[in-house]
Phi, psi and omega in degrees: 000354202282316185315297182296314184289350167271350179262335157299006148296306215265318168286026167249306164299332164298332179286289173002294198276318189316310171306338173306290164340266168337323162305312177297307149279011171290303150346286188274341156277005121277339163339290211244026152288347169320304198295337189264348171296315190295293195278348196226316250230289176288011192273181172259129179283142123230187213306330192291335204276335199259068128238000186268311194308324166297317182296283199305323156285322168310309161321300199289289184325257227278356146252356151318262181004281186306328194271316164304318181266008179272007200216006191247142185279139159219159183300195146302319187269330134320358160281328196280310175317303193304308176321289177321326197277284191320313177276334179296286181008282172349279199287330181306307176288328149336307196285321185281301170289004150287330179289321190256013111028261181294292192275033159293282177328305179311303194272332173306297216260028149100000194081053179290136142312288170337295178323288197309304181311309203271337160315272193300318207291316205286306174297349184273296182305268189331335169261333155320297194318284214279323164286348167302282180327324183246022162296166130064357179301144190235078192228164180231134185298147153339115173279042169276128197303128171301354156292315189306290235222038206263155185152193115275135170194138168245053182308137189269136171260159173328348145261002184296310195293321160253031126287322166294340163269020166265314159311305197301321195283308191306324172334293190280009172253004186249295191307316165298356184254316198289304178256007152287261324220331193260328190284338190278293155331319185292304189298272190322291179298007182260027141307324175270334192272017171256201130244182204266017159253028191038062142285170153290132148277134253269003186251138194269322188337310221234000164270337173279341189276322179294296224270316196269298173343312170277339163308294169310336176252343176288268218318280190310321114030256193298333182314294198280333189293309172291010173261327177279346166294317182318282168017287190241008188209018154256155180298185221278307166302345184245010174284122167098359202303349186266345182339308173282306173319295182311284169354318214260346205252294196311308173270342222248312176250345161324292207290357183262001167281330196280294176306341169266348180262343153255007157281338196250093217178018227010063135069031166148163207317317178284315190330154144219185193236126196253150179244113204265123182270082189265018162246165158270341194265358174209154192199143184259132180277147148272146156288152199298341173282342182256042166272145167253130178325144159042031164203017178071326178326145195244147158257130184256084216283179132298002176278204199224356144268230223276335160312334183241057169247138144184146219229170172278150149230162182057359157121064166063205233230120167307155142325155179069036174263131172280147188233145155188159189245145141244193163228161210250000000 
């Protein structure tokens, strides 16, 4: 019995954290549904807006579940179902904040081909990965006297369990390709993102973008690390046990970039921020539809595709750009 009660200690903290998870995003999409009412929900949809819904739902909608049905007894071959359900769950969301990501990316480098090609090939190994991982499980539910334990718990034995860490691990080399690729960007710009008395320049837009990435990629850092430790240095009920927290930190701050990257945008889906370019020899391309007539001005939308392109030429954009926001 010494046995059963340590393992009912270690599913007793893994529910802990699960309800933590969960919470955290529960939390926070009340928080911050006033701003999505606002910047998205009254806005005219286009593509960014229906992948922030996925993103945000899919999540919210789809840890319901896991959390009613982690705490309900079932059987063994419905436990076994539910387990299966929690990782695709996983990589579902994983996938969606990979996707609104990329296209951060996408548009920072102007729609790079290249970018894009080096994008997809990365996202691609990394989702192979994560259906590799949930191929072939052979796992069995607990057996704890229902006095002990209720609930579905699966304990992973050690190689299973590091297998079960290869998407995560693979996760944080995407995340790390995602924020060399921004960091890079930051550097080739900073000259424009400065006036020539080393201020900040008066467009926020793309300081917020810089600025949150990196924020966003230090937090998961630690997020995915502690969770591929679980893995490989915990018992068999607690392999994995952060899963749901990182998952719940990962979408949880997707959507709080996005809702920050149309609040400071003056304040919504349409806004934009116009750049006025007063040399020849550097220039921001834009796509051809968001020039604004007859006034030389490049316009900078907020979506996070081909609306939010725009790009460097000759090793970026000089000092002495002129700045300014409107509304259209």
């Amino acid at each position: 019995m010494e046995d059963d009660f340590s393992s009912a200690k270690t599913i007793f903290i893994h529910d802990y954290l699960l309800v933590f998870g969960a919470t955290i995003l529960f939390w926070d999409h009340i928080l911050t549904f006033g701003d999505e009412v606002k910047y998205i929900w009254l806005r005219p949809k286009l593509l960014s807006s229906y992948w922030f819904f996925l993103n945000r739902y899919v999540g919210l909608l789809g840890n319901i579940a896991v959390i009613t049905l982690g705490f309900t007894i079932l059987t063994p071959t419905v436990c076994k179902r539910y387990n299966v359900y929690r990782q695709i769950l996983l990589v579902v969301n994983e996938v969606l904040v990979v996707v609104l990501l990329s296209l951060r990316i996408y548009a920072l480098y102007n729609k790079s081909r290249i970018i894009l090609v080096t994008m997809l090939g990365s996202a691609s190994a990394l989702l192979a990965l994560a259906i590799w991982a949930l191929l072939g499980q052979k796992v069995a539910p607990s057996q704890l006297p229902l006095s002990i334990s209720r609930g579905c718990h699966i304990p992973f034995p050690q190689e299973r369990a590091i297998r079960l860490a290869v998407p995560w691990e693979a996760l944080l080399v995407y995340d790390t390709l995602i924020f060399s690729l921004t960091l890079w960007k930051s550097w080739s710009m900073r000259n424009y993102l400065t006036t020539g008395k080393g201020k900040r320049s008066s467009n926020p837009l793309l300081m917020i973008m810089f600025r949150d990435g990196t924020i966003y990629y230090g937090v998961m850092v630690l997020a995915t690390m502690a969770n591929v430790l679980t893995y490989y240095t915990m018992p068999p009920n607690m392999k994995g046990g952060l899963s749901m927290l990182a998952s719940s930190i990962s979408v949880t701050m997707m959507s709080r970039l996005m809702l920050n990257l149309h609040a400071t945008s003056d304040e919504g889906l349409y806004s934009t921020t116009h750049l006025t370019v007063n040399t020849e020899d550097t220039y921001l391309d834009l796509h051809p539809l968001h020039r604004v007539p007859h006034t030389g001005e490049v316009e900078l939308d907020t979506l996070m595709t081909a609306d939010l392109s725009f790009g460097l030429s000759r090793g970026g954009v000089e000092g002495g750009h002129e700045a300014h926001s409107s509304r259209p």
